[in-house]
Backbone bond lengths (Angstrom), bond angles and torsions (degrees), N, CA, C in turn:
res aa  C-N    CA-C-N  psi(-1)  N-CA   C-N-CA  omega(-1)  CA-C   N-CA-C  phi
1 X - - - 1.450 - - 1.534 108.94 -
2 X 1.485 121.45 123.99 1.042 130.35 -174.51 1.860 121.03 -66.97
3 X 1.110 125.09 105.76 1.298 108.75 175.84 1.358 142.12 -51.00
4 X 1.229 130.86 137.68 1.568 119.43 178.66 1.543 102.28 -62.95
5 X 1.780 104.13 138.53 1.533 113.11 169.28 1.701 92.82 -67.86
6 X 1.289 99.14 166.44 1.414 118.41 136.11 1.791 144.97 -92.04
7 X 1.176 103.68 129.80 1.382 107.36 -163.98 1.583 112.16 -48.40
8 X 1.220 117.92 131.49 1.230 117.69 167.34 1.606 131.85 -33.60
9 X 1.151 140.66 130.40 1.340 130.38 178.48 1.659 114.60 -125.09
10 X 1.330 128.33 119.29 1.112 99.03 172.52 1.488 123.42 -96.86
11 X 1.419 114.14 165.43 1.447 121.25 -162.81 2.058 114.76 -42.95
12 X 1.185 100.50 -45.73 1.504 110.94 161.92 1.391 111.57 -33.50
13 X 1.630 95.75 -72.64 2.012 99.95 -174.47 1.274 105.00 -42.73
14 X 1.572 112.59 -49.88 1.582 100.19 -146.89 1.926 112.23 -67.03
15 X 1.694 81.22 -22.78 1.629 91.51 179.30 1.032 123.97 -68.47
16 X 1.372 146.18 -28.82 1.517 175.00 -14.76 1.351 96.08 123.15
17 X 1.225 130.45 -87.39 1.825 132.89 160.09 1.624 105.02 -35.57
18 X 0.570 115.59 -62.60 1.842 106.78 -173.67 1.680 107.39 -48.86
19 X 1.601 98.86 -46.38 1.860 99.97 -157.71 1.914 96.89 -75.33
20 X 1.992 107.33 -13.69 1.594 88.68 -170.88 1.446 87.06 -83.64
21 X 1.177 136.53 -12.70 1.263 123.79 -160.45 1.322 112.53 -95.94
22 X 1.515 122.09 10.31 1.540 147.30 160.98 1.376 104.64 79.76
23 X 1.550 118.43 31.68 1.486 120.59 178.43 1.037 106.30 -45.17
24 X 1.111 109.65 -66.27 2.053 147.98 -175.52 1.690 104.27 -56.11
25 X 1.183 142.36 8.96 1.457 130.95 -152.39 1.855 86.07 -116.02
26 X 1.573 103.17 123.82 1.077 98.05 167.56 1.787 87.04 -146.76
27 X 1.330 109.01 -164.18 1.670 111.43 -164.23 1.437 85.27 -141.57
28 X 1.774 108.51 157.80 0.984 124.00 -178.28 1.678 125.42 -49.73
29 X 1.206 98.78 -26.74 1.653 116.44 -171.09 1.696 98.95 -76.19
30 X 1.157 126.85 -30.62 1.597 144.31 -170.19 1.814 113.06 -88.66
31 X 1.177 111.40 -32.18 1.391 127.64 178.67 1.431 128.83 -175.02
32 X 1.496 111.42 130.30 1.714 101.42 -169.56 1.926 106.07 -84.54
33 X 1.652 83.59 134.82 1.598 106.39 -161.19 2.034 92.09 -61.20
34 X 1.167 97.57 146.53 1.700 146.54 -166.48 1.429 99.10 -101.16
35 X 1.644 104.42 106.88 1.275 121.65 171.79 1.629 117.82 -108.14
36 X 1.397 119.85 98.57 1.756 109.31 -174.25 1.720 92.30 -73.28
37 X 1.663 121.99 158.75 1.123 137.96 139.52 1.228 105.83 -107.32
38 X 1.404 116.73 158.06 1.399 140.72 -171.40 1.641 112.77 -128.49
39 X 0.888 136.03 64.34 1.553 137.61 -162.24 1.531 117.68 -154.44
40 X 1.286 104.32 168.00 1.449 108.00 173.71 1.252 130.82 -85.17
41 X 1.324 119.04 163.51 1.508 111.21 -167.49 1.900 112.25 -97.55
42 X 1.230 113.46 146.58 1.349 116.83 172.01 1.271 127.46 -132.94
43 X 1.256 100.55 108.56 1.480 126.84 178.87 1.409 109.94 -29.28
44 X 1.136 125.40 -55.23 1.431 116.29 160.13 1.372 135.66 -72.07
45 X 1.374 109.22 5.83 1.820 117.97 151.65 1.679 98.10 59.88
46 X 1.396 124.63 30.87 1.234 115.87 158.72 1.580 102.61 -119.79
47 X 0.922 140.44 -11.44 1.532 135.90 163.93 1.643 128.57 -106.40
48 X 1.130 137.10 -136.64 1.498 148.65 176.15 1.646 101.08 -3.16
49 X 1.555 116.37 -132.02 0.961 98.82 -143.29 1.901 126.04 -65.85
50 X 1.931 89.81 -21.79 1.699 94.56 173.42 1.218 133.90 -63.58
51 X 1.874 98.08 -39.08 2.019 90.81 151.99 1.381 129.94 -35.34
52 X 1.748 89.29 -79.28 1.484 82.03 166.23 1.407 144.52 -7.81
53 X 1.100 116.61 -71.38 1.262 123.73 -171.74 1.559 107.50 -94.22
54 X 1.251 117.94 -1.45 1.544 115.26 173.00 1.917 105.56 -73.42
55 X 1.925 92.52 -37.41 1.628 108.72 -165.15 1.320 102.61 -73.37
56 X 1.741 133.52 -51.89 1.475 129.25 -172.72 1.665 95.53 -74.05
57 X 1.435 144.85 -10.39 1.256 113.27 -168.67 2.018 83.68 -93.32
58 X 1.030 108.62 -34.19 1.692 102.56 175.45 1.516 136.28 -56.16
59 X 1.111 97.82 -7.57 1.452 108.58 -141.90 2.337 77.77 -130.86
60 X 1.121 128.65 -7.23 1.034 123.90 177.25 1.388 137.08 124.43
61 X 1.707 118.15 -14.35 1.403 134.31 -152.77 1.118 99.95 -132.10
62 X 1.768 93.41 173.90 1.717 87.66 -178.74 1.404 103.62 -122.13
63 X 1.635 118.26 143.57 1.222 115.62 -153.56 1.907 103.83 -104.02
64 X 1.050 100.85 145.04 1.377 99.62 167.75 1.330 118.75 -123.95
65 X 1.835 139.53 -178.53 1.055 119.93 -171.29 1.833 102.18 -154.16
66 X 1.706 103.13 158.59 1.438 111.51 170.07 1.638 93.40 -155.56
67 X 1.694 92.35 106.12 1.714 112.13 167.61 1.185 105.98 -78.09
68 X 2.017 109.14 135.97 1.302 122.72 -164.03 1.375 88.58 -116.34
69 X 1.012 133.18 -26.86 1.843 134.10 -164.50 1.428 102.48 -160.03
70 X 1.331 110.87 160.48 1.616 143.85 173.06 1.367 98.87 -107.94
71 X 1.840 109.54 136.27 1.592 114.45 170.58 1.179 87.50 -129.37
72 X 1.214 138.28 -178.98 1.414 152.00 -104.40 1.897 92.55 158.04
73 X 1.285 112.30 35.86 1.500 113.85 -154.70 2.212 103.16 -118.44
74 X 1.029 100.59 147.25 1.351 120.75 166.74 1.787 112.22 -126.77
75 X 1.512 97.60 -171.62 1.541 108.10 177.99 1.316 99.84 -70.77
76 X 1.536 133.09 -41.16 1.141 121.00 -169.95 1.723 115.12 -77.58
77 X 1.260 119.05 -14.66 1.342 135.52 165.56 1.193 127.39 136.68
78 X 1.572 123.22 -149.58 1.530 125.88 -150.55 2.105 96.75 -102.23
79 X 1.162 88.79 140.80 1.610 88.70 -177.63 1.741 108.86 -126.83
80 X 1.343 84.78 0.62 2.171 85.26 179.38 1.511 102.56 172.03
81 X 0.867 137.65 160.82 2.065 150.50 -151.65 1.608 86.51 -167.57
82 X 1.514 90.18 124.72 1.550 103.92 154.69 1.266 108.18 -133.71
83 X 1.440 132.28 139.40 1.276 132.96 164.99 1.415 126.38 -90.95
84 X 1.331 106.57 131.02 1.626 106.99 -177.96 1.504 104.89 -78.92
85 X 1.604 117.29 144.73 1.428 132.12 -177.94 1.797 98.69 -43.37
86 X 1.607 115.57 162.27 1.277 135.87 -170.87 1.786 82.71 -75.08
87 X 1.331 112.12 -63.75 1.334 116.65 -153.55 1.342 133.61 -59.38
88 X 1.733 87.75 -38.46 2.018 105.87 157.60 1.782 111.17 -69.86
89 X 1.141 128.18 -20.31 1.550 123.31 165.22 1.397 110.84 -92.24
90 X 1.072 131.32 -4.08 1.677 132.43 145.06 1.422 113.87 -67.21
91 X 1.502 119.90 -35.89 1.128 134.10 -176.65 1.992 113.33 -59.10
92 X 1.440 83.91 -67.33 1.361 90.07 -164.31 1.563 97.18 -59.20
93 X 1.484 126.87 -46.42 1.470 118.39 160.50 1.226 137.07 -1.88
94 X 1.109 102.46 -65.44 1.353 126.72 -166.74 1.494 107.19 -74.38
95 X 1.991 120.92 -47.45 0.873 139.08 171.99 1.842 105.99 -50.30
96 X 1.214 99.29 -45.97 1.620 95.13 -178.21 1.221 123.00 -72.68
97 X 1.904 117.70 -38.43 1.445 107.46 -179.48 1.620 108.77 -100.08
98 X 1.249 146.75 35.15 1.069 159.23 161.78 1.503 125.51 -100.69
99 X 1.718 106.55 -7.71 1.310 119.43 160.38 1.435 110.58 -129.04
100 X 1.115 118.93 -32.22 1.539 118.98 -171.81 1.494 127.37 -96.50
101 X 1.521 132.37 154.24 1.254 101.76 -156.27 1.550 93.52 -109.76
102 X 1.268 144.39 72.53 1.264 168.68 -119.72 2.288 92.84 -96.35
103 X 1.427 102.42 112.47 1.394 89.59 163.55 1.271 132.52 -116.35
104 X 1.384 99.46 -17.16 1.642 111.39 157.79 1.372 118.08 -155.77
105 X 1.638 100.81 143.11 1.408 126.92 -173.67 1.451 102.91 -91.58
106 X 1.715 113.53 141.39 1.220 114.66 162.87 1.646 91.40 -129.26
107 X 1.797 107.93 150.00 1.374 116.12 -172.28 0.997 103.32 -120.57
108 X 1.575 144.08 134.69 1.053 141.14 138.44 1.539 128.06 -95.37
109 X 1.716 124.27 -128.91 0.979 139.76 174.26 1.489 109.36 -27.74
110 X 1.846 135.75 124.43 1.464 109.48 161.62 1.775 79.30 -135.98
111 X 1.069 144.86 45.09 0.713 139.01 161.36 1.983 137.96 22.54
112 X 1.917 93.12 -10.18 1.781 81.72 165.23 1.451 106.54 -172.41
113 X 1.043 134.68 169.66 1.910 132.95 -155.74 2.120 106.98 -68.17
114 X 1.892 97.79 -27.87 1.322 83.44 144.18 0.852 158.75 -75.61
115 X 1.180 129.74 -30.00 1.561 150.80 171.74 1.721 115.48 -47.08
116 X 1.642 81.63 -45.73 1.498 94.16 -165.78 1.503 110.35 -75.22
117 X 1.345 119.29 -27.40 1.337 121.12 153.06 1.287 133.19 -69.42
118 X 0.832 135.73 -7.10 1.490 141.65 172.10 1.499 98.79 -97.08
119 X 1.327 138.77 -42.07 1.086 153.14 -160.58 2.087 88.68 -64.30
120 X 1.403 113.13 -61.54 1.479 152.55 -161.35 1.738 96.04 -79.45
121 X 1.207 122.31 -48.41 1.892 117.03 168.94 1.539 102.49 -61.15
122 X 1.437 120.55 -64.91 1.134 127.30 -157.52 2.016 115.72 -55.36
123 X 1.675 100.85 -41.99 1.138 119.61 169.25 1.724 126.38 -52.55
124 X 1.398 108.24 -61.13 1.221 132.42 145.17 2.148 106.66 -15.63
125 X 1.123 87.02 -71.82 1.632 85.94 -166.47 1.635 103.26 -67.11
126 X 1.285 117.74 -41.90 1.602 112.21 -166.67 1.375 101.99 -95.47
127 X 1.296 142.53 1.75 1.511 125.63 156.52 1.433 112.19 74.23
128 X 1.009 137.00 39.80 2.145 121.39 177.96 1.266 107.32 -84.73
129 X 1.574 106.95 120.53 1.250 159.06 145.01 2.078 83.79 15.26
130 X 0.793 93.55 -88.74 1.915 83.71 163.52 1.902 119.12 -152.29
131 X 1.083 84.61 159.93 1.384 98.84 169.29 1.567 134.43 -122.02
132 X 1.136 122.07 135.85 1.531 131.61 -168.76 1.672 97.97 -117.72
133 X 1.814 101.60 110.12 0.865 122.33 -172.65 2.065 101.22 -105.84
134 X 2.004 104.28 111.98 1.042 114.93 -176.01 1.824 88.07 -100.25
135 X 1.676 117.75 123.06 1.377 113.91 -164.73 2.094 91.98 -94.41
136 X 1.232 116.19 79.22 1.237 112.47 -160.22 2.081 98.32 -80.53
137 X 1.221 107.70 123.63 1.522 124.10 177.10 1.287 121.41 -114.63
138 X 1.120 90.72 -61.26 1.930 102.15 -178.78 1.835 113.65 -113.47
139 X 1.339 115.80 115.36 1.529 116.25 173.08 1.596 104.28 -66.59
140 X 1.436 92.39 147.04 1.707 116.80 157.13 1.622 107.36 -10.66
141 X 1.753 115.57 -69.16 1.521 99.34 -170.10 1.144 121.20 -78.39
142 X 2.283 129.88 6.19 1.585 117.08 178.42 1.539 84.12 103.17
143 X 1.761 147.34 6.92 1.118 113.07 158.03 2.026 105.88 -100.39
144 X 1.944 89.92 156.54 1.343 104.86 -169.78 1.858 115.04 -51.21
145 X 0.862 161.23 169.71 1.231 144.78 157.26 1.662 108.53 -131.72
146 X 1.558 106.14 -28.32 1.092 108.49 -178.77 2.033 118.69 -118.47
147 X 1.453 97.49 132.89 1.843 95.95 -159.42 1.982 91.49 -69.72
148 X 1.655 72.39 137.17 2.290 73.89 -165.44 1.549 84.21 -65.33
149 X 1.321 147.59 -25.68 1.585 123.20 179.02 1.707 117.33 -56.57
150 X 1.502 119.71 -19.38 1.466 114.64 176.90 1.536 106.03 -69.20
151 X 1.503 109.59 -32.32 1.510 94.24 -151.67 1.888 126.80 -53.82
152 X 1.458 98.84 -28.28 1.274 106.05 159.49 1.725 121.91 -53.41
153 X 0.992 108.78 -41.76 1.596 120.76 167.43 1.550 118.25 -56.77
154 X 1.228 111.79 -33.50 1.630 124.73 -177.59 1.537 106.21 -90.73
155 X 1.178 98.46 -24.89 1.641 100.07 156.42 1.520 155.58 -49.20
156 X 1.523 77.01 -66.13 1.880 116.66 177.90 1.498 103.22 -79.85
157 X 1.440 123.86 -41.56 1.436 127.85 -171.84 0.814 142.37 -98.29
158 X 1.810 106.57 -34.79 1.554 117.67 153.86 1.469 146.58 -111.62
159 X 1.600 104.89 -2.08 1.303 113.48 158.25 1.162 119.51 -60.91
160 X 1.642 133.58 -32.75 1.390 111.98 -165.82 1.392 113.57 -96.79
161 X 1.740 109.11 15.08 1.425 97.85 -175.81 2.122 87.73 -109.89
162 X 0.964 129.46 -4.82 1.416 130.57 -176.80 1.140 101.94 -58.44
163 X 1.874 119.57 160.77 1.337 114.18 168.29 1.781 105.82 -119.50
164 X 1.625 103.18 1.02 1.719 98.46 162.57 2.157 90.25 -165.52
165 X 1.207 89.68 141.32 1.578 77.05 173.04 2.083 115.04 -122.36
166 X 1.115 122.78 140.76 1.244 122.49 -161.83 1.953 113.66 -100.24
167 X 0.971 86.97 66.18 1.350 64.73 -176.96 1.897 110.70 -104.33
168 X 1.387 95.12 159.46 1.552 103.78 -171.27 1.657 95.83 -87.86
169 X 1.575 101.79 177.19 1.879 109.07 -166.96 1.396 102.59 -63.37
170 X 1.199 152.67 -46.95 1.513 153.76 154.70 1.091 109.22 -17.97
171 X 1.277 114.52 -67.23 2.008 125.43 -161.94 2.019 79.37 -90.25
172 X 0.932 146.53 -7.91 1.523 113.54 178.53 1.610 101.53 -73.94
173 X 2.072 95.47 -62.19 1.240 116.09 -173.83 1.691 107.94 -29.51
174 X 1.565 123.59 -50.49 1.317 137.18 -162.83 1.580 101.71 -57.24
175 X 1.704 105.25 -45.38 1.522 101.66 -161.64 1.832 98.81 -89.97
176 X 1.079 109.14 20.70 1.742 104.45 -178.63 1.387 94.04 -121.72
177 X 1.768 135.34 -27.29 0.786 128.38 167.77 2.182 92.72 92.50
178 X 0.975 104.55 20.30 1.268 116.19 172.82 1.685 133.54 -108.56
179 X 1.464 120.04 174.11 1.575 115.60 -175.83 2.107 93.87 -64.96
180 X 1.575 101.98 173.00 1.589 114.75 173.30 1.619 81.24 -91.86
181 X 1.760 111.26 135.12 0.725 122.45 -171.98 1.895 99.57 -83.21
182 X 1.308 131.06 150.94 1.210 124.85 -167.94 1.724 99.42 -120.76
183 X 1.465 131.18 -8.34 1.485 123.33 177.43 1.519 95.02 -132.75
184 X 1.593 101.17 155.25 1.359 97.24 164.95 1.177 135.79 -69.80
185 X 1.696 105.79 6.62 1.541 109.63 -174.39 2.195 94.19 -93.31
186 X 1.175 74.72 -10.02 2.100 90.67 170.28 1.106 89.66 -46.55
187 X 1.711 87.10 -79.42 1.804 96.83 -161.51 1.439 118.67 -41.81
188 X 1.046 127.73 -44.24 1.662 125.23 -172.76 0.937 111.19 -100.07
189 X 1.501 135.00 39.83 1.122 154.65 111.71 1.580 128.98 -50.08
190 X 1.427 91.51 -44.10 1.537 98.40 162.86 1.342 141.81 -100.31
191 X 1.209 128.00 16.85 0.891 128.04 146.40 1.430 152.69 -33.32
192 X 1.188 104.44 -49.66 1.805 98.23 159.07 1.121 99.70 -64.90
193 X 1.274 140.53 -53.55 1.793 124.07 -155.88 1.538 112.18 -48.70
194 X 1.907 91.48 -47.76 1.668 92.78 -167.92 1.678 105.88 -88.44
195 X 1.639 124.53 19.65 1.196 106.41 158.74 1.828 112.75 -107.46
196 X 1.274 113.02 13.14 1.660 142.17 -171.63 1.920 90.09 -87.12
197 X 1.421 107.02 -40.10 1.679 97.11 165.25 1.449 140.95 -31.67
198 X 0.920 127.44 151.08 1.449 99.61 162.97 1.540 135.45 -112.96
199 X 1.136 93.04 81.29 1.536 123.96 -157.81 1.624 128.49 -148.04
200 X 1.205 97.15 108.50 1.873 95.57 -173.93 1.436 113.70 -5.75
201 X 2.015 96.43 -81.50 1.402 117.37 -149.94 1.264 85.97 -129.75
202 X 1.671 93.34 161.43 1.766 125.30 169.38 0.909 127.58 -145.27
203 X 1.293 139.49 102.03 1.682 150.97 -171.26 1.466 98.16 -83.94
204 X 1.481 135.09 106.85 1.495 132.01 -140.74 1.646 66.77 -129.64
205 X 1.338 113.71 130.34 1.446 138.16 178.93 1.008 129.00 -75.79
206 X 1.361 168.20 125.73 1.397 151.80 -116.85 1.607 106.92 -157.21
207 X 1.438 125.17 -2.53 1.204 139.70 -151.23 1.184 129.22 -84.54
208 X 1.729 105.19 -39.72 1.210 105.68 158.57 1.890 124.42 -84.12
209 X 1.139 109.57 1.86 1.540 100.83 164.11 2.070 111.92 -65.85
210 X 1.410 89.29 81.80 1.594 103.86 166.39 1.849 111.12 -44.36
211 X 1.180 109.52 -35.20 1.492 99.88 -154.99 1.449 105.97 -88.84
212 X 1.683 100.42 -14.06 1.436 90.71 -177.82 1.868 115.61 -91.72
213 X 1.171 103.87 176.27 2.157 116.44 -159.88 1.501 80.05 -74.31
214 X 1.945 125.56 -53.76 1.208 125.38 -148.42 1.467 108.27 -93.93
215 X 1.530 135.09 168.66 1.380 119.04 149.41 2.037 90.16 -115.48
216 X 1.501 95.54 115.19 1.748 137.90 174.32 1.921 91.95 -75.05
217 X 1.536 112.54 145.80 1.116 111.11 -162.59 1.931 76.74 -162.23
218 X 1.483 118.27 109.28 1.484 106.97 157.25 1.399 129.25 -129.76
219 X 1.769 90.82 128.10 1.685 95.21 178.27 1.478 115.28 -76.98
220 X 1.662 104.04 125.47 1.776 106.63 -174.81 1.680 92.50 -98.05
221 X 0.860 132.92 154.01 1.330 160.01 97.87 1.442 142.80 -54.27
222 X 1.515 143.39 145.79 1.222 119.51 148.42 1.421 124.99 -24.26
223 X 1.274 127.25 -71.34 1.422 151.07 -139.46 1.813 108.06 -102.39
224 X 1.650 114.25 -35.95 1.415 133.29 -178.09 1.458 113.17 -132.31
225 X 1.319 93.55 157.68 1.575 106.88 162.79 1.204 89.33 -147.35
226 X 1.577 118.51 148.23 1.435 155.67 140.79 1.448 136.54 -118.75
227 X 1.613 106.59 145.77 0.972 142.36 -132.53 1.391 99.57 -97.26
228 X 1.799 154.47 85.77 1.173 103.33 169.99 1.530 100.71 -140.26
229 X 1.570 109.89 122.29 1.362 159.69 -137.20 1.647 98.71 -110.32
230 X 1.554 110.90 111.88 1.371 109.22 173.32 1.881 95.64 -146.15
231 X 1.336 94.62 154.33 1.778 109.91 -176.20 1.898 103.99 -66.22
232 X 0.994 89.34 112.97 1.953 98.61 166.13 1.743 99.20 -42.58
233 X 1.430 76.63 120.72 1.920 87.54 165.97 2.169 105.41 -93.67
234 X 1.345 103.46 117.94 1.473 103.60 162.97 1.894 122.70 -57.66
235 X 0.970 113.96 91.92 1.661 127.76 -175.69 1.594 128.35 -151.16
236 X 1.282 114.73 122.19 1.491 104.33 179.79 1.521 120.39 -75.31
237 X 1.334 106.49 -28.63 1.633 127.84 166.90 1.696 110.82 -56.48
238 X 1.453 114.09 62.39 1.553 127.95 159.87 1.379 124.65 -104.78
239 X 1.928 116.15 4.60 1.293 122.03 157.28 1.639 136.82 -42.16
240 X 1.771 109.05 87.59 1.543 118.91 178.42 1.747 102.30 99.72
241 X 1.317 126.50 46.24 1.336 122.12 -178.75 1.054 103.59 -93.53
242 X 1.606 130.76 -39.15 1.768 125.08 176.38 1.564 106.32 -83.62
243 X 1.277 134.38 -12.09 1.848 119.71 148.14 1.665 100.88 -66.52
244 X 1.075 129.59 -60.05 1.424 130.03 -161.45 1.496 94.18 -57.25
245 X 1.470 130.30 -63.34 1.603 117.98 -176.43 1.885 124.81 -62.40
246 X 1.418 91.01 -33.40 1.626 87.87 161.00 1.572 121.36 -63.25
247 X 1.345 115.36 -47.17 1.462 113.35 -170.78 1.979 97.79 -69.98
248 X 1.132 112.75 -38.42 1.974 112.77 -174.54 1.683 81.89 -46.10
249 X 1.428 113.56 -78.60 1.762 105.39 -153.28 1.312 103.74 -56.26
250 X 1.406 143.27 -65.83 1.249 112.40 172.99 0.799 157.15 -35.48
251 X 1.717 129.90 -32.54 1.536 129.88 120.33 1.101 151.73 1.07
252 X 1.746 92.69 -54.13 1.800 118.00 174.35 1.305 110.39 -75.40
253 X 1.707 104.63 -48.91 0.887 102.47 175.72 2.140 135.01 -56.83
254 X 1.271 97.07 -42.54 1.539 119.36 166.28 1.785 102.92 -53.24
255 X 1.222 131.98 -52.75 1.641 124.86 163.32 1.142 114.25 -57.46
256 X 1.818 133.04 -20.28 1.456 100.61 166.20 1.551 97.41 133.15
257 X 1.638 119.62 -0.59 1.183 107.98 -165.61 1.912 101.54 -97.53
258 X 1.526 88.97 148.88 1.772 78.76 172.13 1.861 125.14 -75.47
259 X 1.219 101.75 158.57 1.680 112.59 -178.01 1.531 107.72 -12.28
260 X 1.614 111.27 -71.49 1.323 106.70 -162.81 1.730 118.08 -82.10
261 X 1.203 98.93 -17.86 1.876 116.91 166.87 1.563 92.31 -53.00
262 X 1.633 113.40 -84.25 1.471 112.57 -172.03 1.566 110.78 -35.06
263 X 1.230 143.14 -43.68 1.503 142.03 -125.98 1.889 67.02 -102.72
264 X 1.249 111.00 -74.60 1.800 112.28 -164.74 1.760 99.23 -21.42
265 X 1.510 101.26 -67.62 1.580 112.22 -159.19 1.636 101.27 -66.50
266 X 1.258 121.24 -33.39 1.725 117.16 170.13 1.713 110.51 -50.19
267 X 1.342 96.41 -49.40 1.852 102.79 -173.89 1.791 106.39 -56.82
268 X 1.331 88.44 -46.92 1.948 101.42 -171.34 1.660 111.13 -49.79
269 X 1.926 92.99 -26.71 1.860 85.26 -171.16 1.366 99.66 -87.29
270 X 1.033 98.50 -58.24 1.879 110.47 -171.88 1.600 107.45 -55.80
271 X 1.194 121.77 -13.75 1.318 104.27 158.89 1.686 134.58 -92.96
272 X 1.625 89.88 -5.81 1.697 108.35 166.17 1.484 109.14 -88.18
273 X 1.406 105.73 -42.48 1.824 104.69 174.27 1.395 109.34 -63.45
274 X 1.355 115.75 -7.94 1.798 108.39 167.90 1.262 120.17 -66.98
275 X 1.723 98.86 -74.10 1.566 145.45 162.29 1.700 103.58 -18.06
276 X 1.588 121.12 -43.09 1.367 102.61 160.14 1.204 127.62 -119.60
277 X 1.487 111.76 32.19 1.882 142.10 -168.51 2.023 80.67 -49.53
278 X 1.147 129.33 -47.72 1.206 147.55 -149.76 1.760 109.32 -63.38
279 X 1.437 89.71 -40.03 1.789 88.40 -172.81 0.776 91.08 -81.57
280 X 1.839 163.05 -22.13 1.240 137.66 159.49 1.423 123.88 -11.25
281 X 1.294 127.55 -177.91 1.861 117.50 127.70 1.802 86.84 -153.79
282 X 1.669 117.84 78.48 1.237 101.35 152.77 1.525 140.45 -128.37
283 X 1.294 117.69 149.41 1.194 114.06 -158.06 1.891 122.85 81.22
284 X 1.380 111.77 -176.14 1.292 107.04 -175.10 1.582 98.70 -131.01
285 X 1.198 134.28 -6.14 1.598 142.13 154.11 1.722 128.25 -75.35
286 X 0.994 120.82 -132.39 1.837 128.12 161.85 1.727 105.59 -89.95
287 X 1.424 97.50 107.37 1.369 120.57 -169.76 1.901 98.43 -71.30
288 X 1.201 117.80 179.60 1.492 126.28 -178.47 2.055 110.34 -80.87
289 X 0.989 97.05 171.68 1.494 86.17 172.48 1.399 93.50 -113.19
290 X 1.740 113.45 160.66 1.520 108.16 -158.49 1.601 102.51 -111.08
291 X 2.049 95.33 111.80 1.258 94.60 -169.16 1.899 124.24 -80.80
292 X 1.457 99.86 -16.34 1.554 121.10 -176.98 1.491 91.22 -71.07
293 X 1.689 141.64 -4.89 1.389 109.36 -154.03 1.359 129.36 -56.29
294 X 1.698 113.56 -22.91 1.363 98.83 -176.69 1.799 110.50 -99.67
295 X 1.147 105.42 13.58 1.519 112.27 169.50 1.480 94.22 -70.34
296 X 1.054 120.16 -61.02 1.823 132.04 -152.57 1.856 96.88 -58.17
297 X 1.333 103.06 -54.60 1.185 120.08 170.78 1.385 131.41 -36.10
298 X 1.417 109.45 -69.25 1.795 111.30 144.36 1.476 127.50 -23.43
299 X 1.800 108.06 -65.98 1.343 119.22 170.58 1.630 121.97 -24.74
């Protein structure tokens, strides 16, 4: 008598069935929570994926990674973008949440309408607890990072699976299809548009308003917006501050803190990793912001 096969499963499902079935459920006290980034790598290790993981190992977690592109980049800027295949960033995906017990994703750089779909299938199937979507377009020195044909793609595919997305006045303006707002009365101007997204939350960036004393940062909601207001630090060393603040809240968030808890304690670091951006000395352009500072400090 012939046996019944068993139905095929793929590695996704089985992972997906296990984590509803609380295989995977452990508590902070049992293991420190697992932050994937999703971004590109920079040769000069002050932005994409080395922030990243400089900010969640600082900030408390342990970071893991899936490189979407190669830069060819320093402080003074980008000198060449290569994109890694859709299928090898499905790959490493898969490789990461099929062993690891992953609770929040932070995304950066994907550089093109493929990426961002594979990035957006793969997500889809494995479910993390949340994701903090940094919509990274334009670097620090004015080069493009993201092909303006994805942005519709970053739209439709990955906003609605985010659980807050960060983008600074450049990347807002881009995704509203509007002017860079130049006052903060800009910014709260836009608000309905960017809650017309389809996307929970929006941490609407406040950073490049040069003229103002503060850099203003507001989380929209359906229901709220908040306010959170810190004194402009004078420094040229602002190389990778919106990877470094995306990866802090995801972190926080991955330990357990809620939306606007994480966003407070994200601002608190990244505005100390500014504050001593200074004792660095690297490079001869926009230096890194200094994410070890209170390691050094201890020392």
């Amino acid at each position: 008598m012939q046996k019944d096969s068993l139905p095929e499963v793929s590695l996704a499902g089985l992972w997906l069935f296990l984590r509803r079935k609380g295989a995977f459920m452990v508590t902070a006290s049992q293991h420190t929570p697992i932050v994937l980034t999703i971004a590109g790598s920079d040769s000069g290790g002050g932005a994409g994926i080395q922030a990243d993981i400089k900010a969640i190992s600082a900030t408390g977690s342990y970071a893991c990674s899936v490189i979407t592109a190669l830069t060819a980049q320093n402080t003074q800027g980008v000198t060449g973008i290569l994109g890694i295949d859709p299928d090898f960033v499905k790959a490493q995906l898969d490789a990461v949440f099929s062993d690891l017990n992953v609770v929040a994703v932070k995304i950066g750089m994907l550089a093109d309408a493929n990426i961002i779909g594979a990035v957006a299938e793969k997500l889809r199937e494995y479910q993390p607890q949340y994701i903090v979507l940094d919509p990274v377009m334009v670097a620090t020195s004015g080069d493009l990072l993201l092909e303006s044909s994805a942005i519709d793609a970053l739209k439709t595919q990955l906003l609605p699976l985010a659980t807050v997305i960060t983008p600074n006045l450049p990347e807002g303006a881009a995704l509203l299809g509007c002017d860079v707002p130049q006052s903060q009365q800009d910014m709260e101007a836009l608000i309905d548009a960017l809650r017309a997204l389809d996307t929970p939350a929006i941490l609407l960036k406040g950073g490049h308003l040069e003229s103002e004393q503060n850099s203003n940062d507001l989380l929209i909601t359906n229901s709220d917006v908040q306010f959170f207001n810190t004194t402009r630090i004078a420094t040229n060393n602002t190389h990778g501050t919106g990877c470094t603040l995306s990866s802090a809240i995801a972190s926080f968030l991955a330990k357990g803190n809620e939306l606007d808890e994480a966003v407070k304690l994200g601002k608190e670091y990244i505005t100390q990793a500014i504050a001593h951006a200074d004792e660095l000395k690297i490079g001869k352009g926009h230096g890194p912001v200094h994410h070890f500072y209170a390691l050094n400090k201890d020392a």
